[in-house]
N, C-alpha and C positions, 0 to 999 in steps of 0.2 A: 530524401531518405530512402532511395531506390536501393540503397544497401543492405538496410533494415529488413531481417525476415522476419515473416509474419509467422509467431507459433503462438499459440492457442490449443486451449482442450475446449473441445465444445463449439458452438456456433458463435457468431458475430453477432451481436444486434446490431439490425443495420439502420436505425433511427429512435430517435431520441425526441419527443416533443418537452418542450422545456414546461410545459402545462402541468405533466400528467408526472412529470421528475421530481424527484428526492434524495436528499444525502439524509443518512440518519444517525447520531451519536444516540449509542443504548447503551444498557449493561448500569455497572455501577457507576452512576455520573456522581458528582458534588452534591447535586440538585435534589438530586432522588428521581429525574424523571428523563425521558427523551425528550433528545432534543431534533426537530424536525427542519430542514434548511434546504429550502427551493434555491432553483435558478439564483433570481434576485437576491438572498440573501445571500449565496456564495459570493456574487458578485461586488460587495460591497466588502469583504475583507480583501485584505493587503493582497500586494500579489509580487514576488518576486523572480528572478530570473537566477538559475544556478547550473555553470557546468561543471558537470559528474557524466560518468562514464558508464554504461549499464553493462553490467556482467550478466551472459545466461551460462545455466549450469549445462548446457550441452558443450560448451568449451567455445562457444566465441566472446568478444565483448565487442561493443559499439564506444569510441573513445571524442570525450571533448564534445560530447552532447548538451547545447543550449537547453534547458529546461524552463519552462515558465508554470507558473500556479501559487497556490495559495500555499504559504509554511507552514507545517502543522502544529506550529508552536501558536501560533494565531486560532487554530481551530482548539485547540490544548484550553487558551483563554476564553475565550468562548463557549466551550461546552468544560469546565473541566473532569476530572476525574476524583473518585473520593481517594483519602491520602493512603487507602490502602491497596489500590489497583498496580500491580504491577506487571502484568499482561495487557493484549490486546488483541480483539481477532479483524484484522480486517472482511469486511464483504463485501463479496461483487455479485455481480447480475447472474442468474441461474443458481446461485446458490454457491458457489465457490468460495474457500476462506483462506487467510492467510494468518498464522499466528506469530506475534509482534512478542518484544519484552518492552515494557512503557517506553523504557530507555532508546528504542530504536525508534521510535513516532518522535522523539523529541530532539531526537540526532539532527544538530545543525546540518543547513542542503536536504534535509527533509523535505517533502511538498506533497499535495493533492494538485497531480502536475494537468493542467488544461491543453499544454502546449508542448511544444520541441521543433526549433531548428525555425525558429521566428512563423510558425503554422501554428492552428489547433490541431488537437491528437484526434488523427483520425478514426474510426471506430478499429481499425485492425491494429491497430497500436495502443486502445484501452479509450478514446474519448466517446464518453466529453471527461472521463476523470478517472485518475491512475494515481496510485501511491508508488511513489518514486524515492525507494533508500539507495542512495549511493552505495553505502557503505557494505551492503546485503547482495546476491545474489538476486535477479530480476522477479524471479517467483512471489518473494515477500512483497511485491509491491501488485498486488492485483489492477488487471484491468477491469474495467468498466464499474469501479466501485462506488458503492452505493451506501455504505454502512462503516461506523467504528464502533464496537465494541468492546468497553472498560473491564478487564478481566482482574481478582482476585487473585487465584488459580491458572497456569495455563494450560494450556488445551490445544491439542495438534489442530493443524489446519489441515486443508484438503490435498497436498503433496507430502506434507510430514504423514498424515494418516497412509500412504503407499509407500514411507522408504523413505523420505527425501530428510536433511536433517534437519536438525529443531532451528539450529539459531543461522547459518548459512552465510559462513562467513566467506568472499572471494580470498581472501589473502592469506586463508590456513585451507582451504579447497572443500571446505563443509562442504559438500552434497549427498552426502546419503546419510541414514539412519544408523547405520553401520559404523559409523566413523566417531557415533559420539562414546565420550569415556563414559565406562562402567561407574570408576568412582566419582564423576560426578552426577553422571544421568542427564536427560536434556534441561538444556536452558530453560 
């Protein structure tokens, strides 16, 4: 993956104890409550392998990329959402977000990707855990994530909040805020 450049905002966290770790589904669950999921619990859902191709919005892409991790339609059953959530914000480590429409988390080739290119995702590429949409721009899939939250309402994330666009799509060239229509407004 020597091809692969490393862009980030912000630092690396450069380790990771599997002790002190958390993934965490908030917001408006099913249940009414969080749901909390160590190491050990990720590791006991399904885990699949999909090549997709990662688009960044600085105009390169990476093509025919091995993905490995958990489907988020497996975490979907697992923690669900109540029937009225139609957003989502992803979170990552420091505080960075990415906001989803449900419909993009449940997009088949979806993952909470552990892996790529038969390795674990190493910390400068998002591991131990990275949301990986094919079908979206790189950005929507935060590194180092740690959190989903069930959104009602959506709510910019941390590049939509600077400009970037709502929904981010590679194959109509959504990247800026600029681009989205008046009459519909964002995603």
């Amino acid at each position: 993956m020597s091809s692969w450049k490393v862009m980030h905002y912000g630092r690396v966290p450069r380790s990771t104890d599997p002790q002190g770790w958390d993934f965490r589904v908030i917001g408006a669950t099913a249940s009414g409550t969080e749901h909390i999921l160590d190491f050990a619990t990720l590791a006991t859902l399904p885990r699949v392998s999909v090549l997709a191709d990662l688009h960044c919005v600085n105009g390169f892409s990476l093509l025919d990329l091995t993905w490995t991790g958990i489907p988020t339609r497996a975490l979907l059953e697992l923690a669900p959402p109540r029937e009225d959530v139609r957003h989502v914000m992803a979170w990552a480590q420091y505080g960075y977000s990415a906001n989803l429409r449900l419909a993009d988390l449940q997009a088949e080739g979806t993952l909470l990707a552990t892996g790529v290119g038969g390795e674990d995702l190493s910390p400068e590429h998002g591991g131990p855990l990275r949301l990986v949409l094919p079908h979206l721009y790189a950005w929507k899939g935060p590194k180092w994530l740690r959190a989903i939250e069930y959104l009602t309402e959506d709510r910019r994330g941390f590049w939509e909040e600077r400009g970037y666009h709502n929904s981010a799509d590679p194959w109509s060239g959504e990247r800026y805020a600029y681009q989205e229509s008046a009459a519909t407004g964002p995603n």
